[in-house]
C-alpha positions in Angstrom: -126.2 39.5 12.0 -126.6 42.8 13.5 -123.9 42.9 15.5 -121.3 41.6 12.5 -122.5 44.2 10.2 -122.1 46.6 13.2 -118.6 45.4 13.4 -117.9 46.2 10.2 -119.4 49.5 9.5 -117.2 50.8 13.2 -114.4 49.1 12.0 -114.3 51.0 8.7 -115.3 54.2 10.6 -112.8 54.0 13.1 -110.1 53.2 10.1 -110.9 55.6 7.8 -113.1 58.2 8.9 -111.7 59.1 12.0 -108.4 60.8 11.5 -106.3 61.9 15.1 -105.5 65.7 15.8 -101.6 64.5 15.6 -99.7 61.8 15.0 -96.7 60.9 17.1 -95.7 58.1 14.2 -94.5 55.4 16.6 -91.8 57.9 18.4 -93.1 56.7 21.8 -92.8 52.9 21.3 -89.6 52.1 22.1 -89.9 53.5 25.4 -93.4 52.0 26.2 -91.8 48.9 24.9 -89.1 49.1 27.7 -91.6 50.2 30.3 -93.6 46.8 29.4 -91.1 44.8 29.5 -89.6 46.2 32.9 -93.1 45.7 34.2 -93.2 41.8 33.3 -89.7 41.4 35.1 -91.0 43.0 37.9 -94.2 41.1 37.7 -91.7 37.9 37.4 -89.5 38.5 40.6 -92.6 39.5 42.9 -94.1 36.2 41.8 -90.7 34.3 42.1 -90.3 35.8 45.7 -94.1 34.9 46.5 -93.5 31.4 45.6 -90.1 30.7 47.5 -92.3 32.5 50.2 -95.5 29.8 50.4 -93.1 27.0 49.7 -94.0 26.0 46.1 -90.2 24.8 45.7 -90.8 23.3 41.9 -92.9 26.8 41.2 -90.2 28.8 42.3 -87.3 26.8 40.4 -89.9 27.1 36.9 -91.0 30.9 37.3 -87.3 31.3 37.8 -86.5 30.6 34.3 -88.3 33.0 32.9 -86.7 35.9 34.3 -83.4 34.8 31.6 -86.2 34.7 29.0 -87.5 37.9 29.3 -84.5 40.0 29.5 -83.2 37.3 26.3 -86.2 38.4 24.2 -85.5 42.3 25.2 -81.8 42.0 24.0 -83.3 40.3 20.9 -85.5 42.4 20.3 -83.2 46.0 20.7 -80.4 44.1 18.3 -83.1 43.7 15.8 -85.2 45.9 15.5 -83.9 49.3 17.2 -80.7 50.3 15.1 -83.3 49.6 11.8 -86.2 51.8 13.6 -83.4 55.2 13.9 -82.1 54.7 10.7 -85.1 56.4 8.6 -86.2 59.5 11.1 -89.9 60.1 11.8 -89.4 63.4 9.7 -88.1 61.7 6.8 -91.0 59.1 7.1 -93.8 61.7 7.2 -92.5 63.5 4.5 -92.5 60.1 2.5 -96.0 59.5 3.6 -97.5 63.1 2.5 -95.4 63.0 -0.7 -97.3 59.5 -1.4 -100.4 60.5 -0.1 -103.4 59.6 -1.9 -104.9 62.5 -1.0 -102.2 64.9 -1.5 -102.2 63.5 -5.2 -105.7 64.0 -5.8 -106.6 67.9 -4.3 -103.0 69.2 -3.3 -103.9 68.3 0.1 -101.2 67.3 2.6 -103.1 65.1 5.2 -106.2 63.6 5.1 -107.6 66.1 7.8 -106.6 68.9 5.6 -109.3 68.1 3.0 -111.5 67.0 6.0 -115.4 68.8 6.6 -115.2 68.8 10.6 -119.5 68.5 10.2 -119.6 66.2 7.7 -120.9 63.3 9.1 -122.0 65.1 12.3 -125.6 63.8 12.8 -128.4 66.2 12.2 -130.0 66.4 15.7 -127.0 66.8 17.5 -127.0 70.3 16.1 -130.3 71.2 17.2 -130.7 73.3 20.4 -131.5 71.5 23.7 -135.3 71.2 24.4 -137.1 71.9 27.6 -139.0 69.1 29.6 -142.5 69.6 29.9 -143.4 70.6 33.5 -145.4 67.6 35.4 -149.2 67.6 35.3 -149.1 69.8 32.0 -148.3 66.8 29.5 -151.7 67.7 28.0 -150.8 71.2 26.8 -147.9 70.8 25.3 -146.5 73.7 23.0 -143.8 72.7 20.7 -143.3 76.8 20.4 -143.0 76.9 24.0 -140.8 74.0 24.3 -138.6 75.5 21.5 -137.9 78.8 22.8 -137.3 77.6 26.4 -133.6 77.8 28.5 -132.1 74.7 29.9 -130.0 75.4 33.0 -127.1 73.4 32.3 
């Protein structure tokens, strides 16, 4: 019970609270994309080689099948989806997205981190100075004054 309700209360702070410094809007994927896919292929002929190597004949001839699938679902993928993903820029899409903006409707505010309080939900203690350790043997006479106004070598 604790941990679902956990769940849910990161969950809805990581989606809504948490806003990134900058937004790249998905430029990068494509090329990640290709990058992934090159590193299964790879993956696929080191583990095709491996298997002709051992002898695992009816291996080999099955992981050797996959290498056509791979580079199939690549070119399936790039004649689907790419030419639709360069059609609308990131610009344009931004600009869609800040015009539409629940935010920017309600306080003239562009992006959510323009209306944002950086301390807002900064927890209290976390603001408070470092304290000293008490010194052993002196546990007893504790001053909180003491304590207070004492450096921490960092």
């Amino acid at each position: 019970l604790f941990f679902g309700f956990g769940y849910l209360v990161y969950k809805h702070h990581c989606l809504y609270i948490l806003v990134p410094a900058s937004e790249s809007g998905g430029s990068l994927f494509p090329a990640l994309y290709g990058y992934m896919l090159s590193g299964l292929s790879f993956a696929n002929v080191t583990m095709v080689g491996y298997m002709f190597i051992k002898g695992g004949y009816v291996q080999f001839l099955l992981l050797l099948g996959l290498l056509p699938l791979v580079e199939g679902y690549r070119r399936h993928t790039r004649e689907r989806y790419l030419a639709k993903s360069e059609i609308l820029g990131r610009e344009e899409a931004v600009a869609l997205d800040r015009k539409h903006s629940p935010q920017a409707n309600k306080s003239g505010a562009n992006t959510p981190s323009d209306c944002f309080e950086r301390d807002l939900f900064r927890q209290p203690e976390l603001g408070h100075e470092p304290v000293a350790p008490t010194p052993m043997g002196q546990a007893d006479e504790y001053d909180p004054e003491a304590a207070k106004n004492a450096k921490v070598d960092a």
